[in-house]
N, C-alpha and C positions, 0 to 999 in steps of 0.2 A: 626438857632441860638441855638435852643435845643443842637445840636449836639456836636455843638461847645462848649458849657455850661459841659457838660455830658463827653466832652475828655479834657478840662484845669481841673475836679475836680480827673478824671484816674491822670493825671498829676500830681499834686499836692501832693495829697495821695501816689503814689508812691516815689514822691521826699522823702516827709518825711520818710516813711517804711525804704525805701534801704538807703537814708542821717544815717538813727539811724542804720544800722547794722556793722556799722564798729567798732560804741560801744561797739554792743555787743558782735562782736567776741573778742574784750579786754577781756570783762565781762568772757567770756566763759572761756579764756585760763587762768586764774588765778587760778588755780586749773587742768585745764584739756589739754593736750596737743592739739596743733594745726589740727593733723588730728585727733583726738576724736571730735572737736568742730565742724569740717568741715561737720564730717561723720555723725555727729548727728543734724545737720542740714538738710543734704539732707536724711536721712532718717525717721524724722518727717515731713519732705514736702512730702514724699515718702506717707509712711502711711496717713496721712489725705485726698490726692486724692485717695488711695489705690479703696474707694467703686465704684467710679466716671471711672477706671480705670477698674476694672475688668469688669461694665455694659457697656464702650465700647469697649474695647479691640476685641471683637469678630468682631464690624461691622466696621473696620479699615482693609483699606488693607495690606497685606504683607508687599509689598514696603513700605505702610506709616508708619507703627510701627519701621522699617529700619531705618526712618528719626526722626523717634520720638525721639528714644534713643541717635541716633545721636544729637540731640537739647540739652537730658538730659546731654550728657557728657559734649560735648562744653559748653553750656548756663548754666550750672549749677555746674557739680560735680568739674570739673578743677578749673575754677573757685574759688570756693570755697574752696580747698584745699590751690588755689595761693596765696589767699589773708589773711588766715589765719596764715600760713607758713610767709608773709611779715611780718603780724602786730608781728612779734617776735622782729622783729628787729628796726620797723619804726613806730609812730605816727599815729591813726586810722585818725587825721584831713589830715596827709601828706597822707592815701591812697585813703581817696573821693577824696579829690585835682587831685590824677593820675585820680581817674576815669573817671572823665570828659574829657578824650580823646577819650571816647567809640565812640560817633561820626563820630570822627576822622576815624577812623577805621570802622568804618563802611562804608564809602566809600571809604579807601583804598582797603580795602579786595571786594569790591565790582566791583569793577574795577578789581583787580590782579583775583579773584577766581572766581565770575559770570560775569562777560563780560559788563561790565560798563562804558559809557564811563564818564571825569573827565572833566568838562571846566577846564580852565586854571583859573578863580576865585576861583575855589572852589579849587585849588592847592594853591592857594595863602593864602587865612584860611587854610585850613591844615599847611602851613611851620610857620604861624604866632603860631599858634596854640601849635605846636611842638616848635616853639622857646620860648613860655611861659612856658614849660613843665621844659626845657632845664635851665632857669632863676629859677625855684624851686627849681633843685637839686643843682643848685651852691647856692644858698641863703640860703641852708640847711645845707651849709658847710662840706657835707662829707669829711672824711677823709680815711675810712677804704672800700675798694674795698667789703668786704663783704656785707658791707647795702648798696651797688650799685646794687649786686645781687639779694636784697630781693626786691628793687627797679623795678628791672624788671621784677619779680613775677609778681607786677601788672601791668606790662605793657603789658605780654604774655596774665594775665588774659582780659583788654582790648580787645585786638585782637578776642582773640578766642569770645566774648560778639558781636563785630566786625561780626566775621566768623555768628555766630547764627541767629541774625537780619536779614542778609540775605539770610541766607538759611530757615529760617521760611518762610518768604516773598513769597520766591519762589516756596518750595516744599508741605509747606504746608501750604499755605493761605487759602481754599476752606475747611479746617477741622477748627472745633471749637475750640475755643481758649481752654474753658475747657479742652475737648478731649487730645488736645495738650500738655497743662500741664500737666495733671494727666500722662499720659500713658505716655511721658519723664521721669516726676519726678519719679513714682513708680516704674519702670524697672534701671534708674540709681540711687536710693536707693539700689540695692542689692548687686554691687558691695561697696558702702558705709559699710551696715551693716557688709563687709565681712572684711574692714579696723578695725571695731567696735572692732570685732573678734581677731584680729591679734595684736591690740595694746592691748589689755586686759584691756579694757574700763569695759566689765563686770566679771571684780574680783576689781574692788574698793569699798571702801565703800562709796558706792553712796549715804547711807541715812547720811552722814557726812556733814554738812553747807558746808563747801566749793564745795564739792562736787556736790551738790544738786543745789546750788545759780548757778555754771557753768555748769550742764546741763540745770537747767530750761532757761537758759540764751540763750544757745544754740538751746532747742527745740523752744524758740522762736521767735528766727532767722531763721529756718526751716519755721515754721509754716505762719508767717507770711512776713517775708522777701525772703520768697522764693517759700512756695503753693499760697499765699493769691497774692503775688505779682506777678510772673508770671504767674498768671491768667489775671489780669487785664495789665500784660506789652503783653499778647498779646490779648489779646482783643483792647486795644490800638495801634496796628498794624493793626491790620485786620479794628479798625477805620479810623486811622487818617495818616498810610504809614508810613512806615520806617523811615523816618528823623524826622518828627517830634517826633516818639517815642523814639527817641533814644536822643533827645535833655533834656530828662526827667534828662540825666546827668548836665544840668545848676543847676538844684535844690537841687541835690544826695549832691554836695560839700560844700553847704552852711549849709547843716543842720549836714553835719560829723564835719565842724568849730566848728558849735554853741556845739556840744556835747563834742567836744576835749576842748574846752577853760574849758567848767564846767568840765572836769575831770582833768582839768590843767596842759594839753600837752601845750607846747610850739609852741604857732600861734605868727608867726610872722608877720609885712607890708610888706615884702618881699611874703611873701607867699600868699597873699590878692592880691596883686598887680601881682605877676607872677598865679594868678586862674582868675582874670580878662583877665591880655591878653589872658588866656586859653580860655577861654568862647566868648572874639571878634572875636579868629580865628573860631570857630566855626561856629559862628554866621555869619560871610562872609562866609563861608561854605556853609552853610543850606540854607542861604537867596539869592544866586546865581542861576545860572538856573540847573534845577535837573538833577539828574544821567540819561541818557539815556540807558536804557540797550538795547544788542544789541542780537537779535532773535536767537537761537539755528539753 
């Protein structure tokens, strides 16, 4: 019962964290460009497990550091360039809404990329899942094929969220969740700082309010939506298994709402209503008989 008590409050605290960073990549880019905000994200996530990161690094095998990084690009840097890059164009509430297909994709890619097998229930929440997705962008009335594209920024970034879940699981379950974070984030921080660099992030005048309010904005999306967070999003893995960690997206979209409506993005009952059947297909998803993976 502990247990259980101890992986709904992991739960919860992360809904809200990663629910609020959709804000504040807004927050961020009002002043600062999309890869500034990205990159200064993952490299205050980078830097705060930095200490955590150098003291294990040595006793990490080869291989594992290989997968480490690999986690950081997937599960983190892409990512986060994707969804920064979208919110230029789209509504922080319309991009927790896509998120909640991470699920989804997590057993898609689980089945296509590690050898999974799929009941046919759980195909069934998937397509329902996906036809809610499908009911969003028509009730959001695009018109311009370009914010189709920004659109599927976050749907690549799903996938690849997708992709990590399960390659964490598998490659590197048996290492510490810390371990994990730290040595991902701090190793995929250095291609970050190197964006930092390129975009000339440091010749602004960064003691300038605007300036200042959208990096602190930023390093706190780093910090917390992303060292603080993928700490406890795998630790939460190595608790409680992949689906249910990944289900942590039922909560993500409710709280990007609650934050879109206070900044007075345009939430529609269209959009309530197509995040709902988002969350039933899931939910016959997850609640179906599990993924059977099949032996190497």
């Amino acid at each position: 019962m502990r247990k259980s008590i101890i992986d709904w409050a992991i739960f919860i605290l992360l809904s809200f964290i990663w629910g609020s960073s959709f804000i504040l990549m807004k927050d961020g880019m009002l002043a600062l460009s999309p890869y500034q905000v990205a990159s200064i994200r993952i490299v205050s996530a980078g830097i705060v497990l930095l200490p955590v990161s150098i003291k294990y690094m040595k006793t990490i095998p080869l291989n594992k550091i290989g997968w480490m990084f690999l986690a950081g690009v997937i599960g983190n840097l892409l990512p986060a360039y994707l969804f920064c890059i979208a919110e230029t164009k789209i509504d922080s509430a319309l991009a927790g809404t896509l998120n909640s297909l991470t699920p989804v994709f997590v057993i898609v890619t689980g089945a296509l990329l590690f050898k999974s097998k799929i009941p046919s229930s759980k195909i069934l929440g998937i397509v329902i899942a996906l036809t809610g997705s499908i009911f969003l962008l028509i009730s959001k009335g695009f018109k311009e094929d370009q914010h189709m594209l920004y659109v599927l920024c976050i749907i690549i970034a799903t996938i690849f969220y997708g992709i990590n879940v399960n390659m964490v699981h598998k490659y590197l379950h048996s290492t510490g969740s810390l371990k994990t974070a730290a040595i991902s984030l701090s190793t995929s921080a250095i291609p970050a700082l190197f964006v930092l660099f390129i975009t000339g992030y440091f010749k602004l005048p960064l003691l300038q309010k605007d300036y200042f309010i959208s990096t602190a904005a930023s390093a706190v999306l780093g910090i917390a939506g992303t060292a603080i967070a993928t700490v406890l999003f795998y630790i939460l893995i190595k608790r409680a298994g992949i689906i249910f960690s990944s289900m942590v997206t039922y909560g993500i979209p409710f709280i990007a709402i609650f934050w879109g409506f206070m900044a007075h993005e345009n939430i529609s009952w269209k959009q309530i209503v197509s995040l709902l059947i988002i969350l039933a297909g899931i939910y016959i998803a997850n609640n179906s008989k599990k993924v059977v993976a099949i032996p190497d």
